[in-house]
N, C-alpha and C positions, 0 to 999 in steps of 0.2 A: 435700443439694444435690450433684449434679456435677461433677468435678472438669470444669477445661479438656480433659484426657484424653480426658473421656466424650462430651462433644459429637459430637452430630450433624456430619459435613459439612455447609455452608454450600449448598442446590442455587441455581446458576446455571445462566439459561438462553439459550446465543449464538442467534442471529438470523442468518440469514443468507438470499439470493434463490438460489443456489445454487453450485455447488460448481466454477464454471467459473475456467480460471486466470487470477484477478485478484489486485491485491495487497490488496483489505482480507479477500479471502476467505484468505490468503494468512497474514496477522496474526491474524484471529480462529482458525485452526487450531493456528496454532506456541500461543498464550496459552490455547487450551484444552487443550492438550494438554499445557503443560508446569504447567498450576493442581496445587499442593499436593492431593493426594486425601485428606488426612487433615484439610483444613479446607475444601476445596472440593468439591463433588458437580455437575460440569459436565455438561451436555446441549444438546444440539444439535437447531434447527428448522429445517425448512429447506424452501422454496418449492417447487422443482424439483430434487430428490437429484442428478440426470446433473452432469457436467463431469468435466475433468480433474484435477481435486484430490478423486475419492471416494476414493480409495485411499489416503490422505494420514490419514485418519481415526484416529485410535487408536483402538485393539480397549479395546473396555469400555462407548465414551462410548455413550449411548442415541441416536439419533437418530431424530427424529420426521419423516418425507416428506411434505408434503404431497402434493406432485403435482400442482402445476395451476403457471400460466404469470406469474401477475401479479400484483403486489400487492393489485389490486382482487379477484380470488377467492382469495385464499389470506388477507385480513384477518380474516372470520368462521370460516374453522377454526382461524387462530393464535390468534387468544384465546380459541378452546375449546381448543386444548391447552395455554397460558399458567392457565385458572382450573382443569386438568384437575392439572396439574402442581403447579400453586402456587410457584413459584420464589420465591426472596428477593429476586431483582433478573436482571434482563432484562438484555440487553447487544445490542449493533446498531452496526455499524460501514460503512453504507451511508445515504448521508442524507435519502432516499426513507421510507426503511423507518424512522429515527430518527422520522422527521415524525408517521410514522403511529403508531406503538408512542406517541410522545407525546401527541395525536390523542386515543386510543386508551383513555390511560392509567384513564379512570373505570372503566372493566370490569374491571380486574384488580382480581384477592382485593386486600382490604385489607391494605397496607404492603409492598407489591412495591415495590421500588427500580427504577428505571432510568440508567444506565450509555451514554452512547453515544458514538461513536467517530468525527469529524468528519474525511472523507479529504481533504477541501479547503479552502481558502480563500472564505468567500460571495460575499465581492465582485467576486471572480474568477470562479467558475462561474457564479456563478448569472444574469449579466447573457447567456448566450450559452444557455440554455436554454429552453426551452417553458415558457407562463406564468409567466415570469420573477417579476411582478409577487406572485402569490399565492402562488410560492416567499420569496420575502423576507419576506410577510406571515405563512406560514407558522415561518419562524425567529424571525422579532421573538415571536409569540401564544404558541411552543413550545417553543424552548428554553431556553427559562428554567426549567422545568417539571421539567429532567432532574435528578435527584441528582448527578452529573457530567458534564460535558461533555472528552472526553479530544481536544486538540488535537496537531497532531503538529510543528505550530511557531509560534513566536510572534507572526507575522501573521495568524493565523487566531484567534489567541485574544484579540488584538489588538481584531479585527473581532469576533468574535463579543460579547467587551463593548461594545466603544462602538457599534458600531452595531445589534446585536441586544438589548442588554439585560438579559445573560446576567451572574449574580454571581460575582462572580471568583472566589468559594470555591467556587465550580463545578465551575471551567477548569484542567482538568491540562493539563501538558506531558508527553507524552509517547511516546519515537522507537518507529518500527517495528523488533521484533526481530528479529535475524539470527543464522542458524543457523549461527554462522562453521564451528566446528569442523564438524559435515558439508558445508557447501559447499566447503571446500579440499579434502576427502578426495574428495570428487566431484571436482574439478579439476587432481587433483596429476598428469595428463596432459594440458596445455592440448591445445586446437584452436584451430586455423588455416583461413583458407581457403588453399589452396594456390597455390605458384606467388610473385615477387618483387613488393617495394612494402608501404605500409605497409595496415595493415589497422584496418578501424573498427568497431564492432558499434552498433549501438542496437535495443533491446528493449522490449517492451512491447504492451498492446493496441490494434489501430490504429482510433485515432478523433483527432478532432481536438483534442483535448487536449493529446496526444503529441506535437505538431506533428515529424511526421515529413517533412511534406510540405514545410515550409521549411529542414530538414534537406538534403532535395533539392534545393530549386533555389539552394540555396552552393557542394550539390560541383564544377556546372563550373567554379568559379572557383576549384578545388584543383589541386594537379595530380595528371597521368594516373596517377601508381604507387600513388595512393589508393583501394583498394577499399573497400566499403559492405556488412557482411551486417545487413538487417532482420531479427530475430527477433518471431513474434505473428502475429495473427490479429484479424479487426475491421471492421467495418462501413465501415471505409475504403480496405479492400486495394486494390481494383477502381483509385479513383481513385487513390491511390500509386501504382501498376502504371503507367497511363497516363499520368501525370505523368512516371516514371520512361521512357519512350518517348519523350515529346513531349521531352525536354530529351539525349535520345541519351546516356542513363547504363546501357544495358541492360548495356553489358560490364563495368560501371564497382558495380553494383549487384546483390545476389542478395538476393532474398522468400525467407527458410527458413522461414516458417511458425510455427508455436507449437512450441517445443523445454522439454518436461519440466525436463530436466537442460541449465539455461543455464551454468554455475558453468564446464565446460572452456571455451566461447567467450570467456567474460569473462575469461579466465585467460589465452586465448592471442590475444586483443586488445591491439592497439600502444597503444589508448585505446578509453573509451566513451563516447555521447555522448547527451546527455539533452537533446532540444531542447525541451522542454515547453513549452506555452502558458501554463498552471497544473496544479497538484498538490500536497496535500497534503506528498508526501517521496515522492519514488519510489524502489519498494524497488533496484530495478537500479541505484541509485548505490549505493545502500549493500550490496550487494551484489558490484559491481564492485571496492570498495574493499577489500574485505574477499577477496578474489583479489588484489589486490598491484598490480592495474592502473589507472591514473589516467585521469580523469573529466572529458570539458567537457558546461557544462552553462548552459542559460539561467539567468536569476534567476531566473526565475518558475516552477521546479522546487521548489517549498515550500519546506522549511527548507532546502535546501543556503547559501541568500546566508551565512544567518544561523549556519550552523557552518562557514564553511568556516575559520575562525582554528584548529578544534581540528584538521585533518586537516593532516598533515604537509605541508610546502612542495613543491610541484609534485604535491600528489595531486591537486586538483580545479582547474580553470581554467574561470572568468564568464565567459561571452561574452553581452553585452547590448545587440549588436545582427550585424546579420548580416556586417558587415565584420570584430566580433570574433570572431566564429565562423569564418568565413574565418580569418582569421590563429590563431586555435587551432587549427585542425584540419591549416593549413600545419605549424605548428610542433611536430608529432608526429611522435616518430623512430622509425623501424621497429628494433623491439629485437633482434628475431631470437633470442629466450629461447624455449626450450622447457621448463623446468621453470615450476612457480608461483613468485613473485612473494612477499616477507612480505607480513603486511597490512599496509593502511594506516587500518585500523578503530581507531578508539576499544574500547575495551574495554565502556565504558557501553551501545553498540550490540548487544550480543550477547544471546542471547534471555533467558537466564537474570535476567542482569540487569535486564531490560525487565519479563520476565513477575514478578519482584518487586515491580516498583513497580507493576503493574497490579494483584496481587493488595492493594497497600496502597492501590489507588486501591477496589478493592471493598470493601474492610472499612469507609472513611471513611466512601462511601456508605450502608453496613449499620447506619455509626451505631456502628462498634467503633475507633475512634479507637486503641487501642493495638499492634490488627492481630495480639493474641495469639484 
């Protein structure tokens, strides 16, 4: 018999629509790339290779291209390269693509695991999207089905038991990792926009999710030394743009676009601000924090309600309705710091430590309970 030594890697195989900058594409990169190679054998599928996270890749991983646009042409070549590969267990962190992989699941070689990675809250998204109805019907029939279901905060796991059906020996807990130690060294020369007053950042992709858009129509009621930089790119630019007109914030507001390297803005931000409509846990809190710079943030930004006891006093501030966001975003003093900031991260946040307990979330899956 084999020592444990002699063992094969474990091949997992991530799932992704492709490689543009989002944050679950964002998480499945940092956890693949930081998987044990000496117990894990990680490979990457991917719908459409282009975005700006291809280079982000680590040199080794295989990555398979499909090449085409849409779930619906790229389902019959992913599971010929799912029965081609033969993975131990599949992994998806898009809930599209969860549905379908679950869907799905009869075509794969017998005793593939499935793994997947739930970025929101159901109750939440799913009542504001397309076929709402046969989306819900889809979670209640499906994910029950997954070997784990990884939630990223308590309300979502919450929901996904009582109202989907889902066995709680399922349902992990657990945060998105943060690459603290290179995000500060990236940052350790904040940015500013130039010029006196205090300064705001909010980042992220602009759709309505993000509620960037009620973001805007608070700041007339801040005052004038408050500037606004947008960072992202998104199906919703256009109408932010012209909202941002109609309310006479053009001098007040700068659109910078999708910025690679956000780590110096959040560094040299007086505050950040997460007005989300819903969200899993968006990474740009937890990344703001982990820069030194403190955070207002709706509720409805995932788990932030629910941790915010562990992050130091005055790192993050609720605002849960728009008069409190008004008075948050009053109550921000222009620091005038030009270095970074400590952090204001938990330690448990940092990738290393995330990508451990995901690797013990694989193994439970596998059915190796000791995770040796």
């Amino acid at each position: 018999m084999n020592s444990a030594d002699d063992r094969k890697p474990v091949p997992i195989l991530f799932v992704l629509p492709n490689l543009r900058a989002g944050g679950a594409e964002r998480v499945s990169i940092i956890l693949l790339s930081l998987l044990d190679r000496s117990r894990f054998a990680p490979e990457l599928v991917v719908f459409d290779g282009a975005g700006e996270f291809k280079d982000l890749l680590p040199a080794g991983i295989p990555v398979h291209d499909l090449s085409v646009g849409r779930l619906r042409s790229a389902f019959r070549p992913l599971l010929r390269v799912i029965r081609a590969r033969r993975p131990a267990l599949v992994f998806s962190s898009h809930s599209y693509v969860n549905l379908a992989l679950l869907a799905g699941r009869g075509f794969f070689p017998k005793g593939t695991k499935i793994v997947v990675r739930e970025p929101s809250t159901p109750s939440r998204s799913l009542p504001d999207t397309r076929f709402s109805f046969l989306l819900k019907l889809g979670y209640w029939l499906l994910f029950r089905r997954a070997d784990r279901v990884i939630c990223l905060n308590r309300e979502a796991e919450d929901d996904l038991l009582s109202r989907y059906g889902v066995d709680p020996e399922r349902l992990v807990l657990l945060p998105n990792p943060v690459s603290v130690a290179a995000l500060r060294d990236a940052a350790e020369t904040p940015v500013r926009d130039p010029g006196p007053g205090r300064r705001l950042v909010a980042a992220g992709r602009l759709t309505p999710a993000k509620g960037f858009d009620n973001l805007l129509r608070v700041l007339p009621s801040t005052p004038g030394d408050i500037f606004l930089t947008i960072y992202g790119d998104g199906p919703e630019e256009a109408a932010l743009k012209s909202l941002c007109r109609a309310l006479g914030l053009d001098a007040r507001v700068r659109f910078a676009g999708f910025e690679r390297q956000l780590a110096p803005a959040l560094a040299g931000a007086d505050a950040v601000v997460a007005p989300s409509r819903w969200e899993g846990f968006p990474n740009v809190v937890l990344e703001t924090l982990a820069c030194g710079t403190q955070v207002i943030s709706t509720p409805e930004a995932g788990g932030v309600r629910e941790l915010q006891a562990e992050f130091p006093a005055g790192a993050v501030t609720l605002a849960a309705s728009q008069a409190a966001l008004i008075d948050a975003i009053c109550a921000v003093r222009e620091s005038g710091h030009r270095k970074i900031r400590p952090s204001l991260l938990p330690e448990r946040f940092d990738e290393s430590s995330v990508t451990g307990l995901f690797a013990a979330t694989l193994d439970k899956a596998l059915g190796n309970q000791s995770g040796s």
